[in-house]
C-alpha positions as a LaTeX table, in Angstrom:
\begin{tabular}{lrrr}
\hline
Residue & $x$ (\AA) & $y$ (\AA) & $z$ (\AA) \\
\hline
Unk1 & 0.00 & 0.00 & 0.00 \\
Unk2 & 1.40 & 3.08 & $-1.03$ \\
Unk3 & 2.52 & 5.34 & 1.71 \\
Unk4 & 1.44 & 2.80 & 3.97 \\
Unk5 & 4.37 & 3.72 & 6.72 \\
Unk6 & 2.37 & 7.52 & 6.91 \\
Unk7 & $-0.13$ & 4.92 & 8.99 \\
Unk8 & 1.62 & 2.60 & 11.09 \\
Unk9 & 3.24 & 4.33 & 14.23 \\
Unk10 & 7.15 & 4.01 & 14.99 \\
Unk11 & 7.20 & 4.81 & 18.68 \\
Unk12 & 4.18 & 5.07 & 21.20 \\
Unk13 & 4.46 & 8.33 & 21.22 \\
Unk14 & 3.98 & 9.07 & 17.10 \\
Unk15 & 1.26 & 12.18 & 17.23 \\
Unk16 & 1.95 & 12.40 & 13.34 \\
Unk17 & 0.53 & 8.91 & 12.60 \\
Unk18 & $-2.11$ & 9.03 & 14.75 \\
Unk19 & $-3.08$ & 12.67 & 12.90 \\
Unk20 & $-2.78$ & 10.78 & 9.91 \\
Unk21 & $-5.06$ & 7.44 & 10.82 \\
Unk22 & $-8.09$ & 9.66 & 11.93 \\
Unk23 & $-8.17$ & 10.48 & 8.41 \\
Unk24 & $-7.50$ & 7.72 & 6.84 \\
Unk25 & $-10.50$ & 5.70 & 4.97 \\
Unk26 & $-11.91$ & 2.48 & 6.12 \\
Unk27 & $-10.07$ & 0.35 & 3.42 \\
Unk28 & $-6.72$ & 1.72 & 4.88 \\
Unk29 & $-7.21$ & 0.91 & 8.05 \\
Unk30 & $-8.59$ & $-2.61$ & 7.40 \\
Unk31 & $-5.25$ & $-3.29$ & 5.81 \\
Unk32 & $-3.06$ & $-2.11$ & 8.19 \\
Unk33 & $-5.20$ & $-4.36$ & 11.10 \\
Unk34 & $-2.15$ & $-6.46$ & 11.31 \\
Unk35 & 0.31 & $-3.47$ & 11.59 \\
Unk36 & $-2.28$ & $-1.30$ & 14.12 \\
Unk37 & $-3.16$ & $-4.07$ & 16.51 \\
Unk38 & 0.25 & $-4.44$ & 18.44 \\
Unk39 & $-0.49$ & $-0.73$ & 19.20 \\
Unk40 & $-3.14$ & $-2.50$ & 21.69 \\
Unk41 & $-0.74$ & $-4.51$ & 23.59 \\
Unk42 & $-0.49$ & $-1.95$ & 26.58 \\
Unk43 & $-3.44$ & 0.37 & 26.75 \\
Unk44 & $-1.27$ & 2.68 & 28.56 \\
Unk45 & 0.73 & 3.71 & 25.73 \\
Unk46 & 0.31 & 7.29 & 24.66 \\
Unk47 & $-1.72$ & 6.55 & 21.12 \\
Unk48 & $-3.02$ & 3.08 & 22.18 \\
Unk49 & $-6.44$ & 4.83 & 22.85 \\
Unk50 & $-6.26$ & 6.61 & 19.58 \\
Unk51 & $-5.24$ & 3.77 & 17.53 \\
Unk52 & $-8.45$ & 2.18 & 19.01 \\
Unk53 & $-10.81$ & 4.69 & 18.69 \\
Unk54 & $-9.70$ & 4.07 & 14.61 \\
Unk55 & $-10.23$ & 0.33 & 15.04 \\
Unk56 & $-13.41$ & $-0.37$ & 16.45 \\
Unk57 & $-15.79$ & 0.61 & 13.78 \\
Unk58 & $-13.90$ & $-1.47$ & 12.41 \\
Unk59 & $-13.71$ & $-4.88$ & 14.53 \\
Unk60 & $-16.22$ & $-6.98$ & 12.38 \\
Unk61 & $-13.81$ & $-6.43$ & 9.34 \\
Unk62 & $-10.99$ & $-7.31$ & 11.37 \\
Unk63 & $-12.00$ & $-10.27$ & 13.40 \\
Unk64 & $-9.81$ & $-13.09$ & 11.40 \\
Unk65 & $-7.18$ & $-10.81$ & 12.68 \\
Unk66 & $-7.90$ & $-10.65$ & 16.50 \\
Unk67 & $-9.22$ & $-14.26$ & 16.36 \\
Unk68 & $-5.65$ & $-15.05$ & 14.89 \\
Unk69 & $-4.06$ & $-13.07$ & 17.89 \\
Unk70 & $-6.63$ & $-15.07$ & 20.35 \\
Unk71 & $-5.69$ & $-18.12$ & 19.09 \\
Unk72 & $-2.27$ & $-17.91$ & 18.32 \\
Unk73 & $-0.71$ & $-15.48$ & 20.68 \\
Unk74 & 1.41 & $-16.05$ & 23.61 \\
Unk75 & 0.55 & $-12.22$ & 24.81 \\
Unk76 & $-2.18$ & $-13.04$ & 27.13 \\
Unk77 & $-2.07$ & $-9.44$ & 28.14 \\
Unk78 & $-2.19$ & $-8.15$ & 24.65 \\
Unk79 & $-5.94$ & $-10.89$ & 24.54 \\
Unk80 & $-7.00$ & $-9.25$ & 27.34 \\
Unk81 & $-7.26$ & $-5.43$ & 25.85 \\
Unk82 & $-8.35$ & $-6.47$ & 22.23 \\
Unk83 & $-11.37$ & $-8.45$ & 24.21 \\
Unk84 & $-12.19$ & $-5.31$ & 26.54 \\
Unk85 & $-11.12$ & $-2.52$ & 24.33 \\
Unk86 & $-11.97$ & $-3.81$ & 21.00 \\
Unk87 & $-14.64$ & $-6.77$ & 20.76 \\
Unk88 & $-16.51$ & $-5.91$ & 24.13 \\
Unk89 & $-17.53$ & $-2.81$ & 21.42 \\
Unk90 & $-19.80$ & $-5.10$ & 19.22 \\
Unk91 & $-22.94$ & $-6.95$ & 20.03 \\
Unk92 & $-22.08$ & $-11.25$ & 20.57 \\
Unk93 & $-24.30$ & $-11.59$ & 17.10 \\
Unk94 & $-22.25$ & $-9.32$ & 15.36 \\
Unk95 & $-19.67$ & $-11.35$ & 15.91 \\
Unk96 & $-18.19$ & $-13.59$ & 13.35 \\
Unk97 & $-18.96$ & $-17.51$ & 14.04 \\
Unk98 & $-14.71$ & $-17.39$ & 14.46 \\
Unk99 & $-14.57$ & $-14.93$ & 16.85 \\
Unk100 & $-17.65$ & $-16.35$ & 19.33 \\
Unk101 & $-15.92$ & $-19.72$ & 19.07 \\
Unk102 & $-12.31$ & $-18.36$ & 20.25 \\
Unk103 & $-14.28$ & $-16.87$ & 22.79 \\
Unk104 & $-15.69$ & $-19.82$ & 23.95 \\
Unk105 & $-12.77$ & $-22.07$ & 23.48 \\
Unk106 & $-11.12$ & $-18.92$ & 26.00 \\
Unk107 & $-13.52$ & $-19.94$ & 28.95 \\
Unk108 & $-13.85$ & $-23.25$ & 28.54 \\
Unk109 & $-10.61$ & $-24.49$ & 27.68 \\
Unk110 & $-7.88$ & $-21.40$ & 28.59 \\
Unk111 & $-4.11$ & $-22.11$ & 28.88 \\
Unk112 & $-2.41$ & $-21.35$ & 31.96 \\
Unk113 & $-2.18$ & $-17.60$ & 31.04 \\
Unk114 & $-5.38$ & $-17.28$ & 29.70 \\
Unk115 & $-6.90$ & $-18.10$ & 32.74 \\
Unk116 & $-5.13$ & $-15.38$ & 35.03 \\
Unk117 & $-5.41$ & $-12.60$ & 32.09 \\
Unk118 & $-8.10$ & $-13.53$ & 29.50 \\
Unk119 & $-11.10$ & $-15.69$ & 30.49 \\
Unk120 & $-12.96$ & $-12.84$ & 32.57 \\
Unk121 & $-12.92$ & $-10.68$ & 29.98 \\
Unk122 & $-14.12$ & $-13.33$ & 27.25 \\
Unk123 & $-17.10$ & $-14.55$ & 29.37 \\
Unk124 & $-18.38$ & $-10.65$ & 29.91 \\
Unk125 & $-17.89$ & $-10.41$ & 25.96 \\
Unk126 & $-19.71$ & $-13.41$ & 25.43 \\
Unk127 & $-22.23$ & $-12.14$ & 28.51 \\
Unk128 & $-22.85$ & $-8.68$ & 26.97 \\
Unk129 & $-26.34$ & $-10.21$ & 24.98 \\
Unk130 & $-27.42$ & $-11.97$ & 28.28 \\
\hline
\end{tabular}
């Protein structure tokens, strides 16, 4: 993507890029998910809340990508804030069938991690409808 790197932060503290990413169209931030979501692994970072604010409307179009962190991920942190800063956003049917069954496969079968950082925060998403 063409002047891609004018949307994908170098430091957590890159005011330019985050400038640049509230104007940037849907289709540009849909392909940059996989670049924008390790912005999320510390919600205390400077532009972390920024770079979500540009996310969410955007979470159904980027599930594969946070269902690939979910299930692939050793950053049970990282889980943690895409489930409460990102998915918690979206109703449970919104959801893609991918995303509700990573969520489920959280509570019911979490690693060791997952079950200190992750599963309380995949059963409220998956309460939310309730």
């Amino acid at each position: 993507m063409e002047n891609a790197f004018h949307l994908i932060p170098s430091s957590k503290r890159d005011w330019n890029v985050v400038h640049n990413l509230q104007a940037a169209s849907a289709e540009q931030i849909i392909a940059l998910a996989d670049d924008l979501l390790p912005w999320l692994q510390d919600m205390n970072w400077p532009i972390a809340d920024y770079v979500q604010a540009v996310l969410v409307p955007h979470v159904e179009a980027i599930s594969d990508n946070i269902v690939r962190i979910l299930n692939e991920s050793d950053d049970d942190v990282w889980k943690s804030w895409l489930l409460s800063v990102l998915v918690a956003e979206i109703p449970v049917a919104q959801l893609s069938c991918s995303m509700q069954e990573a969520l489920r496969r959280i509570v019911e079968h979490p690693t060791a991690g997952e079950q200190e950082y992750v599963v309380d925060a995949a059963r409220f998403v998956l309460e939310l409808d309730e």
